[in-house]
Backbone bond lengths (Angstrom), bond angles and torsions (degrees), N, CA, C in turn:
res aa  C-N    CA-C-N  psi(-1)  N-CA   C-N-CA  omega(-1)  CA-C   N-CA-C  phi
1 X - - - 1.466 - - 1.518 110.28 -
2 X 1.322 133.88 119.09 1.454 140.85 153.77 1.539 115.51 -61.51
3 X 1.528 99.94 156.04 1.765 101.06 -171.21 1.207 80.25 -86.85
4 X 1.502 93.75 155.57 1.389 126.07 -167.41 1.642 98.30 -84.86
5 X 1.469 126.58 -28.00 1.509 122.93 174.92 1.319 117.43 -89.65
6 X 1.563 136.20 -14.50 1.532 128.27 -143.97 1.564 89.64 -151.63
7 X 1.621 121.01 -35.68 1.423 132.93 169.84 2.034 82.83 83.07
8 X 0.984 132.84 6.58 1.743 130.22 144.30 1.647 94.66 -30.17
9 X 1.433 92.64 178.43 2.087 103.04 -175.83 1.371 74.35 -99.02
10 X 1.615 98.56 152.97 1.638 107.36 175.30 1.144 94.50 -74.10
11 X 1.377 87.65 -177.57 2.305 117.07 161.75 1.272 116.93 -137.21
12 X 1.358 111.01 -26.69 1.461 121.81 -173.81 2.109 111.64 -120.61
13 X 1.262 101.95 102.90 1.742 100.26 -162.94 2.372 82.78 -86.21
14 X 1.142 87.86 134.79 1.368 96.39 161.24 1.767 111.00 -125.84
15 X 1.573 112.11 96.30 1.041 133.69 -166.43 2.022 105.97 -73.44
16 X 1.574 124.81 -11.43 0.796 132.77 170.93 1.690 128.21 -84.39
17 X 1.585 108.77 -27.29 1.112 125.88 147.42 1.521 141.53 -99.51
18 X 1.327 105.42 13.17 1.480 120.88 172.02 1.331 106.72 63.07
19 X 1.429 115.42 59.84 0.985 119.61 177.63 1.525 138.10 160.08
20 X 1.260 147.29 -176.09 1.296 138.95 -174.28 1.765 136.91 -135.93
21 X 1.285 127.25 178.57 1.161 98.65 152.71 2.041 108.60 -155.86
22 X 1.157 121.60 -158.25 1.186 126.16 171.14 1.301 89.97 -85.42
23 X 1.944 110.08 174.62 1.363 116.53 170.25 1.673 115.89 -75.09
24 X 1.165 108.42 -45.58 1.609 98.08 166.22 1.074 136.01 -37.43
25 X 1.784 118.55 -49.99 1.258 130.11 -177.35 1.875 102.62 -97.81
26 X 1.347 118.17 10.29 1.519 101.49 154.24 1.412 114.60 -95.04
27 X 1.638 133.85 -8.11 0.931 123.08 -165.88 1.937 95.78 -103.57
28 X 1.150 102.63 -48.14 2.006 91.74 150.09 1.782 108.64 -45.32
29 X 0.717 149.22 -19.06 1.409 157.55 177.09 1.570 102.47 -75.69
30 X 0.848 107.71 -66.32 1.935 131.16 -143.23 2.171 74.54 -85.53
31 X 1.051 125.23 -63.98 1.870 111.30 -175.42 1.048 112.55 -78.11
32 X 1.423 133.15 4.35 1.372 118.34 177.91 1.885 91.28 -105.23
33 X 1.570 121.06 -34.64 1.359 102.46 165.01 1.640 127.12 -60.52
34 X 1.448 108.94 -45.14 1.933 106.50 156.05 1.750 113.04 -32.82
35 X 1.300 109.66 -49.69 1.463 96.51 -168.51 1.558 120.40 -120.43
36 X 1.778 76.26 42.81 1.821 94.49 169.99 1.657 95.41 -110.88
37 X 1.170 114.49 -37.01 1.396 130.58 176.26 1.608 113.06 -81.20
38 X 1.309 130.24 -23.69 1.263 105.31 134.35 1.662 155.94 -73.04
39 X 1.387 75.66 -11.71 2.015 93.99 179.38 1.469 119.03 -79.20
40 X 1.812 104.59 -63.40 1.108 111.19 173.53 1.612 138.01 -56.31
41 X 1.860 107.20 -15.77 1.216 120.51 165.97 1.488 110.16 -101.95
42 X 1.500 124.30 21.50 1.368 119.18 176.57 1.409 108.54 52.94
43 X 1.326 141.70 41.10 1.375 126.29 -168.48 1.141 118.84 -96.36
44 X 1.358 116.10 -10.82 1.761 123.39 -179.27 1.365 119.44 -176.42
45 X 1.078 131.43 170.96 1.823 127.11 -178.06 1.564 106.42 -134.73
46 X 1.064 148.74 166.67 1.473 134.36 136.10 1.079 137.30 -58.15
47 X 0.884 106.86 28.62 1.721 127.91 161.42 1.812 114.48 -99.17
48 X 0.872 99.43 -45.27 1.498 110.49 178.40 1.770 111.34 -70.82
49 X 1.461 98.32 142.46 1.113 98.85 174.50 1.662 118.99 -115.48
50 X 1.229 120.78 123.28 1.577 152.55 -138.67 1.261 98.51 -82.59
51 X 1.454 160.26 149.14 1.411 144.39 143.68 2.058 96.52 -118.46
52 X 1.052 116.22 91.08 1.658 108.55 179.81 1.759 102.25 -97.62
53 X 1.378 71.84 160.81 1.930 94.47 -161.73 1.325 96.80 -98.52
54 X 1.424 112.40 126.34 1.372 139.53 -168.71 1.350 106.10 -106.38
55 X 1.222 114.64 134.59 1.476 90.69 -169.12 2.221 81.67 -149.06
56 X 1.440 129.33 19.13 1.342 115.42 -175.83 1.289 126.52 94.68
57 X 1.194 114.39 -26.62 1.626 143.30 -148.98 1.439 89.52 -94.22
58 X 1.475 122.87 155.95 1.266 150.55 -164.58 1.707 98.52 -85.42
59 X 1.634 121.26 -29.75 1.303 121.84 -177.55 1.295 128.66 -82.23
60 X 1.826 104.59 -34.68 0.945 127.36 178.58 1.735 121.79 -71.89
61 X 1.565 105.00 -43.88 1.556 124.63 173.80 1.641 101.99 -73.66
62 X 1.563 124.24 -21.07 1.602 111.61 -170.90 1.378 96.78 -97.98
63 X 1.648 128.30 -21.02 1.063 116.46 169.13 1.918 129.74 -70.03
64 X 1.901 97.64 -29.11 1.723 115.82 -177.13 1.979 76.92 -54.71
65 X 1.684 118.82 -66.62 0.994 112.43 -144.91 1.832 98.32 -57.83
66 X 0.970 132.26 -48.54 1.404 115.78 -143.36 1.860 94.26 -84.83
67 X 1.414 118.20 -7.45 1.675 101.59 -160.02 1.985 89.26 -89.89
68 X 1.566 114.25 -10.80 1.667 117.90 -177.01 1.491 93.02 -82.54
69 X 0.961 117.40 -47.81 2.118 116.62 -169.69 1.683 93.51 -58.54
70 X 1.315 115.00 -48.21 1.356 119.02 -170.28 1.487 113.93 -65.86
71 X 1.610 114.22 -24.74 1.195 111.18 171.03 1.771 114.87 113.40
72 X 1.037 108.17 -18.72 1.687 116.10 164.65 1.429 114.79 -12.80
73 X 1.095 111.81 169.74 1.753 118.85 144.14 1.673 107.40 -125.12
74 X 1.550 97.58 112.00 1.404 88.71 -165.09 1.786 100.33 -137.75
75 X 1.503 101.32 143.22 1.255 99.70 173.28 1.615 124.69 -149.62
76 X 1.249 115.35 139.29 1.504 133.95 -145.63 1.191 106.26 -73.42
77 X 1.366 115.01 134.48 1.483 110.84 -175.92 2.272 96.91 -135.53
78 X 1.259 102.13 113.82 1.756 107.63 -175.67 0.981 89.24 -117.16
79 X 1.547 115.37 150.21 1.400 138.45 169.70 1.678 109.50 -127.16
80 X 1.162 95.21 123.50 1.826 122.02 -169.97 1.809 99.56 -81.17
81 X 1.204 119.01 90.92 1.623 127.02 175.36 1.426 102.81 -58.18
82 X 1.536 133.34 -28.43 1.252 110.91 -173.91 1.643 118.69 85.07
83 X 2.044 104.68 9.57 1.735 99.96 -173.14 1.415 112.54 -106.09
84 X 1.195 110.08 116.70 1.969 107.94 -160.88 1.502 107.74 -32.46
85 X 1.329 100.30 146.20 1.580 114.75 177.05 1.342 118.89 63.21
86 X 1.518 96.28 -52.94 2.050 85.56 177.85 1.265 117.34 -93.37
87 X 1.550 126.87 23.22 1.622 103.72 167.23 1.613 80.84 -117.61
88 X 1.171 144.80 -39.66 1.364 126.38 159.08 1.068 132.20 -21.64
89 X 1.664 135.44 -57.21 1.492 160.78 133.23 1.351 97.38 -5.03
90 X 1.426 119.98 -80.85 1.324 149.19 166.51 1.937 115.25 2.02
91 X 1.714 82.01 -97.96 1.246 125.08 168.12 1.448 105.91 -30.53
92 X 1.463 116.60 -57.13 1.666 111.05 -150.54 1.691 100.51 -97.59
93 X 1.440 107.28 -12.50 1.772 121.38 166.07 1.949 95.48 -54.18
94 X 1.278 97.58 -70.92 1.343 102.81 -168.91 1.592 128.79 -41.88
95 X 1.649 100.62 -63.24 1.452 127.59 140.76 1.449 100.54 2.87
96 X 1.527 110.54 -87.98 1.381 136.26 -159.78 1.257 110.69 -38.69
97 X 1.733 97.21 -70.03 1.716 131.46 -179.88 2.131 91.61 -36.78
98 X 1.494 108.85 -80.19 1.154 91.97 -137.17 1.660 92.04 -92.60
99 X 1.475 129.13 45.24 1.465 123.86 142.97 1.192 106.13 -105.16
100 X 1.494 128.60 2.38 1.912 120.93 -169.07 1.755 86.03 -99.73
101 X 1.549 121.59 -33.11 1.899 123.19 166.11 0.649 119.81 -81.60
102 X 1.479 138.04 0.21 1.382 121.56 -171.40 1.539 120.09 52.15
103 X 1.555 113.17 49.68 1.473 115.51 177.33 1.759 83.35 -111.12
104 X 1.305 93.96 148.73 1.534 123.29 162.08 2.065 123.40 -72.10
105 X 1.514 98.22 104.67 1.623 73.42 -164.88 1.408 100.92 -143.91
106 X 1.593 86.75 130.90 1.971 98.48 177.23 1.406 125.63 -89.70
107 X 0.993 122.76 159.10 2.040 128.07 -174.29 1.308 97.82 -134.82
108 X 1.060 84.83 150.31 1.651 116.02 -176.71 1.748 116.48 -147.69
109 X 1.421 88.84 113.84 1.974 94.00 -171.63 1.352 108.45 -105.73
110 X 1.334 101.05 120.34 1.858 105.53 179.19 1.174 123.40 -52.68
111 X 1.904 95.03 -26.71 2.184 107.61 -178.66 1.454 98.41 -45.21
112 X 1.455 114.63 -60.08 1.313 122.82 -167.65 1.599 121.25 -64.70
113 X 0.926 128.01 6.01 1.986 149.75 158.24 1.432 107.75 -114.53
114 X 1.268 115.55 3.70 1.386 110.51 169.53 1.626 120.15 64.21
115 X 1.390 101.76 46.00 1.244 101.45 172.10 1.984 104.50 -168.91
116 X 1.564 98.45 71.91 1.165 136.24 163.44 1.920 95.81 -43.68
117 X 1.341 115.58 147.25 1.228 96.46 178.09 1.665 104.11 -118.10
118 X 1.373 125.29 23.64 1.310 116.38 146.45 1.160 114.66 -73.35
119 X 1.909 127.08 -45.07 1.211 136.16 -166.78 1.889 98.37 -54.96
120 X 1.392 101.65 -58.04 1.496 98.45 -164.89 1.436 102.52 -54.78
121 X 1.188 141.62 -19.33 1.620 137.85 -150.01 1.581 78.57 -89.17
122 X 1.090 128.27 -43.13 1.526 125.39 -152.85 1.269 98.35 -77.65
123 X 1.298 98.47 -59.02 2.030 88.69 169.21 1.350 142.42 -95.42
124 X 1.145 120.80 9.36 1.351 124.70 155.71 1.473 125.05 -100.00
125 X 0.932 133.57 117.81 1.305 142.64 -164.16 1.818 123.14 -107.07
126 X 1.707 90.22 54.84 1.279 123.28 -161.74 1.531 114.09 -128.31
127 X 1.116 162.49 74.19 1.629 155.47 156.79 1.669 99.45 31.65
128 X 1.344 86.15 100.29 1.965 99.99 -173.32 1.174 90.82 -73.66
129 X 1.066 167.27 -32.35 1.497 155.05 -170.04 1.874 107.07 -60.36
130 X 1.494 119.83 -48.00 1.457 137.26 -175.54 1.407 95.41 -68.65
131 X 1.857 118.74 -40.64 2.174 100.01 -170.10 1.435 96.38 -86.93
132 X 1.451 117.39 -17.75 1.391 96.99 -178.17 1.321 132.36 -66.79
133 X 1.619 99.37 -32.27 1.456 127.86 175.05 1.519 93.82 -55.85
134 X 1.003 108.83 -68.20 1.635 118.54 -169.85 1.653 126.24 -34.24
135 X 1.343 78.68 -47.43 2.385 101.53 157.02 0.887 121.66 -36.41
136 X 1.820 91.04 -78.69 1.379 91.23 178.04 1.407 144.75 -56.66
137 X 1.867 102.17 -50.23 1.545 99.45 178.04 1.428 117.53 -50.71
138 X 1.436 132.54 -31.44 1.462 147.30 161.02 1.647 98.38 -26.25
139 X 1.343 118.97 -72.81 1.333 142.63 -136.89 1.966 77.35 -79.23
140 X 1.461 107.22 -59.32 1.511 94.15 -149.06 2.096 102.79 -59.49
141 X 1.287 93.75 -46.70 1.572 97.12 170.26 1.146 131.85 -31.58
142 X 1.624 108.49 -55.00 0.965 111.87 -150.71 2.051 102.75 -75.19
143 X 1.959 97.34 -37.09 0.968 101.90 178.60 1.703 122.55 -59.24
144 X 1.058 116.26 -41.23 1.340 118.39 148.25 1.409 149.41 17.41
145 X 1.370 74.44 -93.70 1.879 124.17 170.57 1.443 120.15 -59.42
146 X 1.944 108.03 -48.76 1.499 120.95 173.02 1.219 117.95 -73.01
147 X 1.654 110.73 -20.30 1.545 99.75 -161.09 1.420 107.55 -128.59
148 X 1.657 111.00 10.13 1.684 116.30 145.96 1.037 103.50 89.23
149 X 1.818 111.10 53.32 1.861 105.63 -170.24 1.569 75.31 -106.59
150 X 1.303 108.18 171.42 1.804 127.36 168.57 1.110 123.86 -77.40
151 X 1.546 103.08 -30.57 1.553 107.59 -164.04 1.807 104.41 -145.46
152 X 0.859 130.59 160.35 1.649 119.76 158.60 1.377 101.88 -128.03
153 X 1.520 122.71 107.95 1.807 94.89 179.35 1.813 97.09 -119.27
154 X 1.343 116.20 176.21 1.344 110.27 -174.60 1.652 91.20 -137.23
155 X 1.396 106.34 172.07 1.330 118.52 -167.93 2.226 106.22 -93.65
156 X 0.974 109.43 39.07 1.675 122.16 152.28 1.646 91.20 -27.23
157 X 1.275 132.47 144.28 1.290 154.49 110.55 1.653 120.86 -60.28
158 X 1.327 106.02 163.05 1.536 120.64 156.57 1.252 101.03 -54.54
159 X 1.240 130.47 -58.08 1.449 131.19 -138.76 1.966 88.33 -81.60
160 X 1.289 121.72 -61.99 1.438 106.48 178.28 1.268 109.44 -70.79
161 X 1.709 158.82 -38.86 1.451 125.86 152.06 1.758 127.94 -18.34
162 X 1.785 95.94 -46.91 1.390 83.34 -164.67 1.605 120.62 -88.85
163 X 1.314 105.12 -1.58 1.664 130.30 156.23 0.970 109.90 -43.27
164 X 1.293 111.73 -77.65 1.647 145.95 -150.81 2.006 88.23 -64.76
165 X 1.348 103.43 -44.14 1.809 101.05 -168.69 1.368 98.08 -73.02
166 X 1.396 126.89 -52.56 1.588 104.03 -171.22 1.657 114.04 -81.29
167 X 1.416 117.72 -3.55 1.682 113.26 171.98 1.735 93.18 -86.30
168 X 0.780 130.10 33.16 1.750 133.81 -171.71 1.767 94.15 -134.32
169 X 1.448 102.96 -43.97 1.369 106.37 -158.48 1.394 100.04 -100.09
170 X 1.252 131.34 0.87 1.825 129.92 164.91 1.360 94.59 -84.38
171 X 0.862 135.67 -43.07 1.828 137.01 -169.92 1.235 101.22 -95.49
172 X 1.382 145.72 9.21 1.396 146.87 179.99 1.792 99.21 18.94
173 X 1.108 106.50 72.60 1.878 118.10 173.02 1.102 96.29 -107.12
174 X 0.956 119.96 84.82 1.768 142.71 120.96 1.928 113.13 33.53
175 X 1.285 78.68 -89.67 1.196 94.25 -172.91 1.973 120.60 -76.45
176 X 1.216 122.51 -9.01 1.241 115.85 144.95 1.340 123.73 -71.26
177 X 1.454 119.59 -46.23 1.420 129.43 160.30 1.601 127.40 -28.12
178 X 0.906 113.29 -38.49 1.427 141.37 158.83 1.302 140.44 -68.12
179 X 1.620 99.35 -26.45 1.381 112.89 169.58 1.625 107.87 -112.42
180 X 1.545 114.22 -3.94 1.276 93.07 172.86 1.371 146.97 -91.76
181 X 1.313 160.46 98.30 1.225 145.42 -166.40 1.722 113.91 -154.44
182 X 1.257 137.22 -144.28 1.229 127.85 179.88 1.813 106.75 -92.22
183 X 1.481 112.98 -28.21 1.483 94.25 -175.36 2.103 103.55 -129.44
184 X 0.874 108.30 127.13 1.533 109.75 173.14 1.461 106.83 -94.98
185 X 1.396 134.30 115.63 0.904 155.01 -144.81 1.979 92.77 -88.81
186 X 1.554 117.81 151.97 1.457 119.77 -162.53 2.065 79.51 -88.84
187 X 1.449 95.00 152.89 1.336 102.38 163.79 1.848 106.48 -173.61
188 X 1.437 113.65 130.48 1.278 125.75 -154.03 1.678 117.27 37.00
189 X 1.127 106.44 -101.15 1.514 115.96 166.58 1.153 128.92 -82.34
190 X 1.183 125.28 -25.05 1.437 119.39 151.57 1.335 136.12 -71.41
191 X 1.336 105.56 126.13 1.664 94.45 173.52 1.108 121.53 -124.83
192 X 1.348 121.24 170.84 1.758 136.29 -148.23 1.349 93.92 -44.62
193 X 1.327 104.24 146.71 1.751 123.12 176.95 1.205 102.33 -124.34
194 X 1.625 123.02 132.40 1.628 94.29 179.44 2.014 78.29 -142.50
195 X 1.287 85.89 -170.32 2.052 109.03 179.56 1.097 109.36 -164.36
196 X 1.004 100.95 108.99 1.907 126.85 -172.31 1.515 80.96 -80.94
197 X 1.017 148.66 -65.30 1.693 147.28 -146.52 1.608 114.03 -60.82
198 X 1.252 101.28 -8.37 1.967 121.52 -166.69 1.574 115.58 -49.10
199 X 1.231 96.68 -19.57 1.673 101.88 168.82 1.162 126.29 -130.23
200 X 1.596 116.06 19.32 1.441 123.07 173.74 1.579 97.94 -104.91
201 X 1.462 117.07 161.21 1.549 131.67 -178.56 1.806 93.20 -98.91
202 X 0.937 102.98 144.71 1.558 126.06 142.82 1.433 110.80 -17.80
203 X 1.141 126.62 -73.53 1.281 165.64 146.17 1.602 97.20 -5.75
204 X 1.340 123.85 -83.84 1.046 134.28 147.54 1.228 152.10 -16.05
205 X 1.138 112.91 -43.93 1.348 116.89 147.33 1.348 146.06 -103.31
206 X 1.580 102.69 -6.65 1.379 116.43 144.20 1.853 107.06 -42.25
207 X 1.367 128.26 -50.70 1.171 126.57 -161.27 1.492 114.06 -74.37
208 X 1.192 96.60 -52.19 1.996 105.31 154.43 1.568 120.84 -45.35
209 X 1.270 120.55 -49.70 1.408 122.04 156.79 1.551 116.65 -22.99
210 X 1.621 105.89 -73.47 1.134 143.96 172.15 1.332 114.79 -28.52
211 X 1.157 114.01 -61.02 1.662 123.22 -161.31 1.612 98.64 -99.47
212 X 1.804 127.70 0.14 1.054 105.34 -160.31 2.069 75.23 -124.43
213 X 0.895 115.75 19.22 1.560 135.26 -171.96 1.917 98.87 28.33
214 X 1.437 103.14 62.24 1.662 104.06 166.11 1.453 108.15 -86.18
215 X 0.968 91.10 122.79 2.140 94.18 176.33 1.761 98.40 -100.35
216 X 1.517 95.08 117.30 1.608 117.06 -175.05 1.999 94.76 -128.72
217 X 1.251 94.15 163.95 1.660 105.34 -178.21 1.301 100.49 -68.15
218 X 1.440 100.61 145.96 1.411 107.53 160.53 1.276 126.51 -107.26
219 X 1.462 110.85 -24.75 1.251 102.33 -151.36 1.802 98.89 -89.66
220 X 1.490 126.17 144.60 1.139 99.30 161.04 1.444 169.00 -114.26
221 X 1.098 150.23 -95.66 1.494 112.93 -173.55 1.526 78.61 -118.07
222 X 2.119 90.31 150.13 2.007 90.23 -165.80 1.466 108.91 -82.31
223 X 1.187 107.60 16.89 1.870 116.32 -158.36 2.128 90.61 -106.87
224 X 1.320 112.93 2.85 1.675 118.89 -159.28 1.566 100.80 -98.31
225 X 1.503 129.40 -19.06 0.998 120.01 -178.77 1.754 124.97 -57.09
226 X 1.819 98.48 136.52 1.337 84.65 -173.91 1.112 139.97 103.02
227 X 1.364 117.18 -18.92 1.441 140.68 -158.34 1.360 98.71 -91.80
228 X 1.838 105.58 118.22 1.709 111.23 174.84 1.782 112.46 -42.12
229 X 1.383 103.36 -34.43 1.981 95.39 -168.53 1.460 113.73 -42.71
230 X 1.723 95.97 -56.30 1.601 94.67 176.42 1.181 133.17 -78.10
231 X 1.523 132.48 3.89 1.262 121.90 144.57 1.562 115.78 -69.21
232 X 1.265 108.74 -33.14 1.185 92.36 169.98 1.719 137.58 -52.75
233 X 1.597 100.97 -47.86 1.730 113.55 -171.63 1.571 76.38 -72.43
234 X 0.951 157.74 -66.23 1.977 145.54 177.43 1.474 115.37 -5.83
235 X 1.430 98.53 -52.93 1.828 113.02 170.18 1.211 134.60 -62.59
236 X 1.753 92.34 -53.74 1.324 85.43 170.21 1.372 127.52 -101.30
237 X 1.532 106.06 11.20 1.824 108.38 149.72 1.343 117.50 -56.05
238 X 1.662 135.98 -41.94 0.722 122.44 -174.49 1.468 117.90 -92.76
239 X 1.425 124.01 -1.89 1.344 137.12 138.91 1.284 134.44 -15.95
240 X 1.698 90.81 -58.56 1.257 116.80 -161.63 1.554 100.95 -87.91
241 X 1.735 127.63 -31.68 1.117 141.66 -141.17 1.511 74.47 -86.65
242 X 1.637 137.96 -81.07 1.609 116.86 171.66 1.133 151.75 -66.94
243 X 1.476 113.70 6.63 1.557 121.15 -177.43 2.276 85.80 -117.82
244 X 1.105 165.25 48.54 1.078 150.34 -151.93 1.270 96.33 -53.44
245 X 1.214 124.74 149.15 2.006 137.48 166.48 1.626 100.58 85.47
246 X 1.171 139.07 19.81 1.819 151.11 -155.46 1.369 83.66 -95.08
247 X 1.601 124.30 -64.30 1.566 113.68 -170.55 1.348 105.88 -60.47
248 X 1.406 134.92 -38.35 1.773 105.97 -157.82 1.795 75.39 -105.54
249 X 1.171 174.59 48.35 1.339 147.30 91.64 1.499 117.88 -43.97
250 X 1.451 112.12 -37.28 1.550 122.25 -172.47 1.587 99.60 -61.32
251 X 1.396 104.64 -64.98 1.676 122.63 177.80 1.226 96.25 -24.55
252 X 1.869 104.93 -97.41 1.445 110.47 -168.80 1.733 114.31 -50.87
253 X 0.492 154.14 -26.56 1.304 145.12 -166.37 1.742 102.50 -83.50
254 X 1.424 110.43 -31.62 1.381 91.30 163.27 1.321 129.10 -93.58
255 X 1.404 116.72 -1.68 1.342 119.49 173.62 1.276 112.01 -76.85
256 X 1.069 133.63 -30.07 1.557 163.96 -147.48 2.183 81.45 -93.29
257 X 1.535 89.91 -85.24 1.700 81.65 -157.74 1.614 100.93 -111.17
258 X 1.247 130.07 13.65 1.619 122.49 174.99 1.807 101.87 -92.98
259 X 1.268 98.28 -87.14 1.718 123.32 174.23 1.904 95.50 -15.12
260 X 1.254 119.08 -71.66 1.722 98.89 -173.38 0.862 106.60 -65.53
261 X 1.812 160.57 -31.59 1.396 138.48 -172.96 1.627 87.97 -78.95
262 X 1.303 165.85 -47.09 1.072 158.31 -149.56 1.643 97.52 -85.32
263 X 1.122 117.96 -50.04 1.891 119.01 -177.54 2.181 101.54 -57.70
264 X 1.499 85.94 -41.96 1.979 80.73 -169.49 1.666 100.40 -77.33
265 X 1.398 137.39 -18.80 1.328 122.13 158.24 1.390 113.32 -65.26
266 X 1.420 126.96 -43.46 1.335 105.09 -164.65 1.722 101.03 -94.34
267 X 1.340 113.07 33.39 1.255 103.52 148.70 1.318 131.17 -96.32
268 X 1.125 119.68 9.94 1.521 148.81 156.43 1.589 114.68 -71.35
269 X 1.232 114.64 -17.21 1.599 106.99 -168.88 1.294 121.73 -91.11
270 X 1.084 118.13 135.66 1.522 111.24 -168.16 1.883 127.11 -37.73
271 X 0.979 120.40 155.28 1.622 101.96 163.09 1.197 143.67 -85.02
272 X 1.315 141.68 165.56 1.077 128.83 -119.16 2.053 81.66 -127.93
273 X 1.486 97.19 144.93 1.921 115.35 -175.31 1.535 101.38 -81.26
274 X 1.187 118.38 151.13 1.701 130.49 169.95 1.535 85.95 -82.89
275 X 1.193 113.69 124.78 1.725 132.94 173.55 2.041 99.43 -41.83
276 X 1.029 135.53 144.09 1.304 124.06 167.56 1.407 122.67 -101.58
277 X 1.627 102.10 24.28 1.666 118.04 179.78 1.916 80.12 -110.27
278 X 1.316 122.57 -100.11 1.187 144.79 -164.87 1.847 106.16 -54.26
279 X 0.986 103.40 -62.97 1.183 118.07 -155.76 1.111 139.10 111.96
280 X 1.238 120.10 0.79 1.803 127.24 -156.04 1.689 87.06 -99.63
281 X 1.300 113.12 -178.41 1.336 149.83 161.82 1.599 119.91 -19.67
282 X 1.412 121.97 74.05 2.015 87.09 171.84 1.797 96.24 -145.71
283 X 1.274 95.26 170.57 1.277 103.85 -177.65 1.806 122.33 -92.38
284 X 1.407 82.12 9.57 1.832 112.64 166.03 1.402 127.21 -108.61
285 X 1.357 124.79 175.46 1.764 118.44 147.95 1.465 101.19 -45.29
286 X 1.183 79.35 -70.21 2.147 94.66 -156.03 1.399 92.84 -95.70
287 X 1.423 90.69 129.41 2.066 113.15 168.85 1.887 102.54 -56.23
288 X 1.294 106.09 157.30 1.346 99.16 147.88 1.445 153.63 -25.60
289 X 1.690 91.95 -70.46 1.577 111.03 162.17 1.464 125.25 -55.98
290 X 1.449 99.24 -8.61 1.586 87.46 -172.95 1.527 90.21 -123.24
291 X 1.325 116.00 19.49 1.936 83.34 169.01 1.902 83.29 -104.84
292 X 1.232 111.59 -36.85 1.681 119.63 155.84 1.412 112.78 10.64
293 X 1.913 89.32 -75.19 1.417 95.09 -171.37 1.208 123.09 -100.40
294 X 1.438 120.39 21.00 1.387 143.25 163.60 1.449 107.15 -72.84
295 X 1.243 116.02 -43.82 1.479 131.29 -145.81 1.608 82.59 -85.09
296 X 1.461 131.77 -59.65 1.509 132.64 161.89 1.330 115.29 -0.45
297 X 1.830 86.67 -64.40 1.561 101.21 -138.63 1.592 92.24 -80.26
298 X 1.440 125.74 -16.02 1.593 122.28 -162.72 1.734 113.57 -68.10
């Protein structure tokens, strides 16, 4: 196979676009798709200043790298879970990463809000993968919001969007359906969420990783076993393995005609209470996170 830009012998076959390229011209490939997926979803300008969620991960570090080449103003925001060995691992990856770039980058430890996430596993008796999630997005928002970033976006793939849409779309839940797509628009306390990664594969940026030699964690978190998501992306790997281009048709096609009939119902839904612990956003008195860390403290 010849690259599809230079007609060089490829290195990298992308079987979803019928086609390939050398490593040079996939990584011209791999930032001009980042900032096709920021344009066309309006998600940010260079003017704005970016706070993305770092989290160690190969998606998160290939995204810090490609949104600085691209020219952003962007700055790293990791949150320290507090789970032996792997948020240490984690943490000091990140650390590493953005003092060898010269990215600017803040931490935030749940120990210190009191909600360590071994402690919570012990006492909540809930699928630790869903409160952890729950933390964090709390944590990344909120930090956000207080400290006057424009945007918060995180490094999402195709491959977890298009997870995330059909574990949304077996339970026909409404109201995630509605909130999901590449940019969540800022409103009171929330502000803009976006994912530059929305049209790259998994797959994909593992290879950018690769060729751009970022050393990110591998191993993963020991608290992950089990977890429906990844049977899911399992499925529709092999989905994808006979239909090639199935994940981003699925995507777009529901952004296109699912996402607005799901956004104009839940504009019907009631509005949402300032938490009376925090203050932020919930469709309760008390947010999640904070009956969470009630439940700790009892």
């Amino acid at each position: 196979m010849k690259c599809r830009r230079c007609k060089a012998q490829a290195q990298v076959a992308l079987p979803s676009h019928h086609t390939g390229f050398c490593a040079p011209c996939f990584e011209t490939y791999f930032l001009r798709q980042v900032e096709r997926g920021i344009h066309e979803h309006r998600q940010f300008t260079r003017e704005d200043s970016v706070l993305l969620a770092v989290s160690g991960g190969k998606d998160s570090l290939g995204l810090l790298l490609a949104l600085k080449e691209l020219g952003f103003k962007v700055t790293a925001l990791h949150i320290d879970l507090a789970i032996p060995v792997s948020s240490e691992s984690a943490r000091s990856t990140v650390e590493a990463y953005c003092a060898a770039h010269g990215v600017e980058l803040r931490v935030i430890e749940t120990a210190r809000d009191g909600l360590a996430i071994p402690d919570v596993k012990a006492r909540v008796k809930r699928p630790i993968c869903s409160v952890c999630g729950k933390i964090k997005r709390h944590w990344f928002n909120r930090y956000a919001y207080e400290q006057g970033f424009d945007v918060l976006a995180t490094g999402h793939n195709l491959d977890d969007e298009v997870a995330r849409l059909f574990a949304n779309t077996l339970r026909w839940d409404q109201a995630y359906l509605a909130g999901q797509g590449p940019v969540n628009e800022a409103s009171g306390r929330f502000v803009r969420k976006v994912k530059p990664l929305c049209r790259l594969t998994e797959y994909e940026t593992a290879v950018w990783c690769f060729l751009k030699g970022i050393e990110h964690v591998l191993a993963p978190c020991p608290y992950s076993g089990g977890a429906s998501f990844t049977g899911h992306k399992r499925l529709l790997a092999d989905l994808e393995e006979r239909s090639p281009g199935m994940k981003m048709q699925f995507y777009e096609h529901f952004l296109r005609s699912g996402r607005p009939a799901f956004k104009a119902q839940a504009q019907d839904a009631p509005p949402l209470n300032a938490c009376t612990g925090c203050g932020y956003p919930t469709s309760q008195d008390v947010c999640g996170v904070c009956r969470i860390r009630e439940r700790l403290e009892a």
